[in-house]
FIPA-735003 format. One record per residue (C-alpha): residue in three letters; chain; x, y, z; residue number from 1. Coordinates in pm, 1 decimal. Example, Ala and Ser with C-alpha at 12.3 -4.5 7.8 and 13.67 -1.06 7.14 Angstrom:
- res;chain;c1;c2;c3;n
- ALA;A;1230.0;-450.0;780.0;1
- SER;A;1367.0;-106.0;714.0;2
***
This chain:
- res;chain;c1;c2;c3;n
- UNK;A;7877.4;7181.2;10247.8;1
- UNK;A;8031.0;7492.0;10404.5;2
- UNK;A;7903.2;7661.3;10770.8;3
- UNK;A;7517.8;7774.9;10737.4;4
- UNK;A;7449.6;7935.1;11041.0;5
- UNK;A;7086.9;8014.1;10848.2;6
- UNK;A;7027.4;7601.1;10859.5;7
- UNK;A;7100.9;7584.1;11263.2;8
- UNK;A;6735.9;7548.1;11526.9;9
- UNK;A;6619.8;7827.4;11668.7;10
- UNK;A;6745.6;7779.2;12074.8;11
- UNK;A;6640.9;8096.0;12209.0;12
- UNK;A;6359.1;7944.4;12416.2;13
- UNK;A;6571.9;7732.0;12563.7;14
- UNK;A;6695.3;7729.1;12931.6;15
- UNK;A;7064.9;7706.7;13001.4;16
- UNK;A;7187.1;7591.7;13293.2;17
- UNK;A;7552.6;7594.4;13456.6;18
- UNK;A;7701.5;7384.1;13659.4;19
- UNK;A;7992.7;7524.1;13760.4;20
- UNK;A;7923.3;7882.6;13703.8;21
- UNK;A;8035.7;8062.5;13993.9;22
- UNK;A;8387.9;7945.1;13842.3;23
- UNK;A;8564.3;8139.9;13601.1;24
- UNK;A;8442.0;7973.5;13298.3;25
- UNK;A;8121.6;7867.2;13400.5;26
- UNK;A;8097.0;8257.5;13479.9;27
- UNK;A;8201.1;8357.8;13213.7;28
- UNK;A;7984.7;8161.5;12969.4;29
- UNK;A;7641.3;8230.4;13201.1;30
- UNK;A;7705.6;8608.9;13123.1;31
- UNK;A;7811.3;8539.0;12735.7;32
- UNK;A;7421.6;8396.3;12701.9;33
- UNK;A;7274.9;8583.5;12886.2;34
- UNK;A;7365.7;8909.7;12747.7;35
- UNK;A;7186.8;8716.1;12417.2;36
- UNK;A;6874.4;8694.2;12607.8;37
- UNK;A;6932.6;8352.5;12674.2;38
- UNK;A;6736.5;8220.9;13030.6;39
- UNK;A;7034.6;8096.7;13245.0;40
- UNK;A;7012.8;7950.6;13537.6;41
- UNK;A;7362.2;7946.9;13743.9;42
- UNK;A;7447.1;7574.4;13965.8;43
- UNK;A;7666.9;7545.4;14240.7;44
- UNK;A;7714.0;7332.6;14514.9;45
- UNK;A;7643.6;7640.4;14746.5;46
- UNK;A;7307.1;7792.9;14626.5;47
- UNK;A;7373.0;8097.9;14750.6;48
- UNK;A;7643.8;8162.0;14662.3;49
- UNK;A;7534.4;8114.9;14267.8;50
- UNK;A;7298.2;8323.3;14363.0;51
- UNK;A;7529.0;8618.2;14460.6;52
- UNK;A;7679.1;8553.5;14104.7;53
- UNK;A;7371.8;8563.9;13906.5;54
- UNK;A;7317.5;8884.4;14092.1;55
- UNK;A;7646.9;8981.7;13971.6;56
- UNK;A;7623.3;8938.4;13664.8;57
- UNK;A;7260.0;9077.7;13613.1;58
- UNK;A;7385.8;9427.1;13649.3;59
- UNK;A;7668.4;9407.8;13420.0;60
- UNK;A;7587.5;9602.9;13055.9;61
- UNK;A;7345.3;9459.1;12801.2;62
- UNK;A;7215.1;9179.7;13010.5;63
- UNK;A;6798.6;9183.3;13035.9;64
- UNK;A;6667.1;9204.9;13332.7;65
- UNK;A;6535.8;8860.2;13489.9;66
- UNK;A;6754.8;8600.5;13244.4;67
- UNK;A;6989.4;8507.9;13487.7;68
- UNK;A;6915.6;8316.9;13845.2;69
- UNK;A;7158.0;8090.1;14037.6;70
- UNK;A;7056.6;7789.2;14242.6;71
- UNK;A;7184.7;7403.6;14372.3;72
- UNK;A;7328.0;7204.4;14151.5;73
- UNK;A;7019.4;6945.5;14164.8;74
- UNK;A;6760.9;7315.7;14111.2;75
- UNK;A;6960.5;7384.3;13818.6;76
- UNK;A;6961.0;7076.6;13653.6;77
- UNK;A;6570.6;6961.2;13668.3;78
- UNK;A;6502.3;7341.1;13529.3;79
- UNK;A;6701.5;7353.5;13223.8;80
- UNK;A;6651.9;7228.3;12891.2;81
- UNK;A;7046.7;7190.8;12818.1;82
- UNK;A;7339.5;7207.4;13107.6;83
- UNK;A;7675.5;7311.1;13085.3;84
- UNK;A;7909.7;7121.3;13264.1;85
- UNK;A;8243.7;7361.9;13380.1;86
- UNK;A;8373.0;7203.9;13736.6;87
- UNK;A;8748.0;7176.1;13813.2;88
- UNK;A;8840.8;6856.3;13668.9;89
- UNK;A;8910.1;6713.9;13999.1;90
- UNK;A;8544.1;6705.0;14108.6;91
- UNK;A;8434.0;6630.5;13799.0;92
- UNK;A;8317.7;6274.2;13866.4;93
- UNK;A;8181.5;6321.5;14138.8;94
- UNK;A;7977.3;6602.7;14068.6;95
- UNK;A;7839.2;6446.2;13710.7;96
- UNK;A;7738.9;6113.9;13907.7;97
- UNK;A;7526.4;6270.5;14071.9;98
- UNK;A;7309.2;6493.0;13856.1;99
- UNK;A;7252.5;6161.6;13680.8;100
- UNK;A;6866.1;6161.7;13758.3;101
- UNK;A;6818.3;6529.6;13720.5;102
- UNK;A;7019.2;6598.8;13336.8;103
- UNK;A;6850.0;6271.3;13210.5;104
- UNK;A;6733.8;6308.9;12873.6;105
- UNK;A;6890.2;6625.0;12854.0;106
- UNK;A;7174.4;6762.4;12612.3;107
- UNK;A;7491.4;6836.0;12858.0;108
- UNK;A;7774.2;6994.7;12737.4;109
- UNK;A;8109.4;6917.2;12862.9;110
- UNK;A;8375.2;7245.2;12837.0;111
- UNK;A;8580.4;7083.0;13107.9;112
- UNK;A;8988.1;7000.1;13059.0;113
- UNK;A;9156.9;6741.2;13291.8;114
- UNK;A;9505.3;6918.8;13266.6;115
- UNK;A;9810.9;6923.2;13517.0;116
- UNK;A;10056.1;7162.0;13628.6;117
- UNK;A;10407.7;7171.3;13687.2;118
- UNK;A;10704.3;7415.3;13675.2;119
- UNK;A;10735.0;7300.8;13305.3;120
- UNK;A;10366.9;7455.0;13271.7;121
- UNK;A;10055.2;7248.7;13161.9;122
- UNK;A;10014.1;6911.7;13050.6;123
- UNK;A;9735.9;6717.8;12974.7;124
- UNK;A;9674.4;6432.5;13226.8;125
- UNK;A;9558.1;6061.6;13095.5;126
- UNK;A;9186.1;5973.3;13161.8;127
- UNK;A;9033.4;5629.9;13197.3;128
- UNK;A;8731.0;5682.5;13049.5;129
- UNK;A;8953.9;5867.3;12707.8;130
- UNK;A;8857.4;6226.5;12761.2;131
- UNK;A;8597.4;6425.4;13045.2;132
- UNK;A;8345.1;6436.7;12815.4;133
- UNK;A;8364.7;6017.8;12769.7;134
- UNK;A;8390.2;6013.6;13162.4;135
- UNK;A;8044.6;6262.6;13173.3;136
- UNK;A;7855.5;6015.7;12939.8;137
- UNK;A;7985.4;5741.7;13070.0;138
- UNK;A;7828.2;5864.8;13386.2;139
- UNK;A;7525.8;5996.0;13215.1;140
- UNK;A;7422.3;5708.2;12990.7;141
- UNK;A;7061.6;5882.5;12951.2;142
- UNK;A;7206.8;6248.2;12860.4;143
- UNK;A;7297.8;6358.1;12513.7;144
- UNK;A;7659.5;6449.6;12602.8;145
- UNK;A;7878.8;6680.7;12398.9;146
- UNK;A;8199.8;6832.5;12424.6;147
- UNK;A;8239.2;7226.1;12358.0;148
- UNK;A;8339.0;7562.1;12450.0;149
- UNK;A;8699.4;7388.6;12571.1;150
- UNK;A;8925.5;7607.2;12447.5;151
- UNK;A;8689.2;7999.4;12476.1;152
- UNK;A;8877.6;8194.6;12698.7;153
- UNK;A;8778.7;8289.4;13003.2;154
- UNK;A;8941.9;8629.2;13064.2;155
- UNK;A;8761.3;8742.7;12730.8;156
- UNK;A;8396.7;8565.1;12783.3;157
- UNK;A;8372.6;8775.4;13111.3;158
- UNK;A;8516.8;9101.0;12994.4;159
- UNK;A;8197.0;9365.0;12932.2;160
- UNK;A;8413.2;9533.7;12720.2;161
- UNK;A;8501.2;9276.1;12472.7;162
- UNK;A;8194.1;9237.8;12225.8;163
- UNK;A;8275.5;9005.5;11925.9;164
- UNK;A;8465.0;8669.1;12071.0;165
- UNK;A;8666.1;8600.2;11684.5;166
- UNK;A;8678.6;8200.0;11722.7;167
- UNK;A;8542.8;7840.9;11672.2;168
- UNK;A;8398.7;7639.1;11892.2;169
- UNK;A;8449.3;7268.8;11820.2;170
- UNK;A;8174.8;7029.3;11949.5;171
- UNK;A;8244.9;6602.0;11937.8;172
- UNK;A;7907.3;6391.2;12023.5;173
- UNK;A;7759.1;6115.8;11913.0;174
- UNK;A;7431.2;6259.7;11828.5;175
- UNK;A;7416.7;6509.1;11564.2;176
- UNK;A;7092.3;6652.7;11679.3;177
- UNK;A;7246.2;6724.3;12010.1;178
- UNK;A;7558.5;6903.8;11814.4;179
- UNK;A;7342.0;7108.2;11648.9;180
- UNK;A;7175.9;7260.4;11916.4;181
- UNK;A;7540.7;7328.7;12096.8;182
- UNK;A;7643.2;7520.0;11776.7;183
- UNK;A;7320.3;7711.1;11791.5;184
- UNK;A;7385.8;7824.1;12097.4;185
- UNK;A;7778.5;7885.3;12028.5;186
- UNK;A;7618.6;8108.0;11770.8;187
- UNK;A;7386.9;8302.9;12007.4;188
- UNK;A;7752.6;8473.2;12075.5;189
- UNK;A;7890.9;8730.3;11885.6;190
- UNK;A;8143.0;8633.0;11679.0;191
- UNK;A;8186.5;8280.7;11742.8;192
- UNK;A;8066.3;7957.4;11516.1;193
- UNK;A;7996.6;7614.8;11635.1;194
- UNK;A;8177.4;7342.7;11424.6;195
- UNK;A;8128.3;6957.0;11466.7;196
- UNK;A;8454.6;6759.5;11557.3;197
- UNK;A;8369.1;6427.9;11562.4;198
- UNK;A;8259.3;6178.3;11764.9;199
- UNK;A;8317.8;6176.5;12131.7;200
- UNK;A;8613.4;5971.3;12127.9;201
- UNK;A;8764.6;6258.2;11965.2;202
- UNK;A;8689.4;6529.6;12234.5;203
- UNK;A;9067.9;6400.9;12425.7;204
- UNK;A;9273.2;6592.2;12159.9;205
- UNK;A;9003.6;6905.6;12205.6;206
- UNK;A;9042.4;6886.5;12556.1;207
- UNK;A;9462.8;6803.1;12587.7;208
- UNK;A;9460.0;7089.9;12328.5;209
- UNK;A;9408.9;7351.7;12533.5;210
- UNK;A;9728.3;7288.0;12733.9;211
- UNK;A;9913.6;7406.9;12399.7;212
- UNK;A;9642.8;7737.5;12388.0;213
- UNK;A;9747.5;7797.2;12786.2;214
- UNK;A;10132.2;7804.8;12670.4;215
- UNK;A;10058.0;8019.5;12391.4;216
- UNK;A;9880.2;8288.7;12583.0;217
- UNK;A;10165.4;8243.1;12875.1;218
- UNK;A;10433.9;8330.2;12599.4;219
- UNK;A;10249.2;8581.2;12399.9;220
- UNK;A;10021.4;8772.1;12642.3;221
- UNK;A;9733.1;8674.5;12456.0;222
- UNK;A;9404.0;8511.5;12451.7;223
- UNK;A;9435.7;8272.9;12192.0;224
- UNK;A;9162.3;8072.6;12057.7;225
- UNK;A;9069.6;7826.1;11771.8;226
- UNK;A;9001.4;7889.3;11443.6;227
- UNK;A;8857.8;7644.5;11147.1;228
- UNK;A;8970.6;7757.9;10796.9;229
- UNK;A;8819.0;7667.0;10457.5;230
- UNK;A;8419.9;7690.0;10652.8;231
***
């Protein structure tokens, strides 16, 4: 069976919220959706300052007026129907553990990398739990975790003037449900497809991946991104 994007549910009601998303690509992906008409609601640990950036980001071409609103990371969470997760990997734990209350029973998405840097370049650094995404539903054992959007570049996801984003996005979970709704909403931007990966304990390789997409752009100038053949 080859990609349908005809068979995926219809997510357009849904609330999105970002946790993260005063960061690059937490930005980024908060304007992607809501230049959809997708209801976004931007989370940071400093309401107002996701404020300022939903603000931001509300005048920017082709967004609807009154999608996008920032607020706490706690705010955010209770008042969405499915959360991305896009924190620096180093406050990563702490920052899923505790939303636990607030993103239970809720899909979460996981688009963060746990990579290292040196004067070699990146590297992808060793996690207990196997990969962020195992760490987040470790952490979250009443969530519907996924992994996605790892590897969509941020540069291009905030650039107004970039309107088709040509790539894959590849989405590991356990619950197929849950995956579907993450490549529904992959969908909801131009250009892209959401493509199920695999369990979770596959998301390391997704995530240690984008290491090899960071030297690629470094040595080419480019914006490189992922893209499934034979779909």
């Amino acid at each position: 069976m080859g990609y349908d994007a005809s068979a995926l549910p219809d997510v357009t009601g849904l609330t999105i919220g970002i946790i993260g998303g005063t960061g690059d690509q937490g930005r980024g992906l908060a304007y992607r959706f809501a230049l959809a008409g997708q209801r976004v609601l931007i989370g940071s640990r400093d309401a107002a300052r996701a404020a300022g950036a939903a603000e931001e980001i509300a005048v920017l071409p082709g967004v609807p007026a009154g999608v996008i609103t920032g607020g706490g990371n706690d705010e955010v969470s209770s008042a969405s129907d499915l959360v991305v997760i896009a924190v620096p990997w180093a406050g990563h734990e702490a920052t899923v553990a505790a939303l636990r209350e607030s993103l239970a029973g809720k899909i979460v998405v996981d688009c963060v990398n746990p990579l290292g840097f040196d004067k070699h370049g990146p590297y992808a650094l060793a996690v207990e739990h196997g990969s962020a995404a195992q760490q987040a539903a470790a952490l979250l054992p009443e969530s519907r975790v996924c992994a996605a959007f790892n590897h969509v570049s941020a540069p291009l996801l905030a650039d107004p003037a970039i309107d088709r984003i040509d790539l894959d996005v590849l989405i590991c979970a356990e619950d197929r449900d849950a995956a579907g709704v993450v490549a529904a909403l992959a969908a909801r931007i131009a250009g892209m497809r959401g493509i199920y990966a695999g369990r979770l304990r596959n998301a390391h390789q997704i995530e240690a991946f984008t290491a090899n997409l960071i030297a690629i752009n470094k040595r080419y100038k480019a914006h490189s991104g992922v893209r499934v053949t034979d779909l």
